[in-house]
ROTIDREN-962099 format. One record per residue (C-alpha): x negated, y negated, z. Coordinates in steps of 0.02 Angstrom, whole numbers, plus 50000, padded with zeros to 5 digits. Example, Ala and Ser with C-alpha at 12.3 -4.5 7.8 and 13.67 -1.06 7.14 Angstrom:
2
493855022550390
493165005350357
This chain:
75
420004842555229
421434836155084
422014851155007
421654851254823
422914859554668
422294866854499
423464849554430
422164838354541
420614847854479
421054847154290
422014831154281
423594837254242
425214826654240
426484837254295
427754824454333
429094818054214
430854807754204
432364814954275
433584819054148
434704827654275
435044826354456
434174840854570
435414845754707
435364859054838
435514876354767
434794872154601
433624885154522
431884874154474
430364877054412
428914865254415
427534861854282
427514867954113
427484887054135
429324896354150
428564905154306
428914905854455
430444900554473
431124891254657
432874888554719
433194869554795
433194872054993
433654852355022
433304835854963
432784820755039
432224805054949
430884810054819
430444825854930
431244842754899
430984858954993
430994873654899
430894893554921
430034905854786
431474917654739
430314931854725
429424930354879
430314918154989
428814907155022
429374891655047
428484876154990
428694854454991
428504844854809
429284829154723
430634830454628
429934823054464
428964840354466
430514848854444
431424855354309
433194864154319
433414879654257
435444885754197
435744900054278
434944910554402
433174920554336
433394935654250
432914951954366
């Protein structure tokens, strides 16, 4: 069974152009919400592996799905 997201259900286009280059160590988000926020594990092609900074759960996306944050997240 294909796993489904909420951006599949309710045709949401989540992806966008680069304006900047996402690099290893980089603090992203992805989508249009602020929340929750995921620091850059590794990147390979138009993959990147990145880690919840709350919870350390680590997940796989694209990179046009990510948008750098400055700085790390407020505590």
């Amino acid at each position: 069974m294909a796993q489904v997201s909420y951006s599949d259900v309710f045709s949401l286009d989540l992806e966008r152009e680069l304006d900047e280059e996402i690099l290893s160590g980089d603090v992203v988000r992805t989508g249009a919400n602020f929340y929750p926020h995921f620091r850059v594990i590794a990147v390979h092609g138009d993959k990147v592996w990145v880690r919840n900074v709350d919870t350390d759960v680590d997940g796989l996306t694209t990179v046009n799905r990510c948008r750098k944050i400055n700085g790390p997240p407020p505590v």
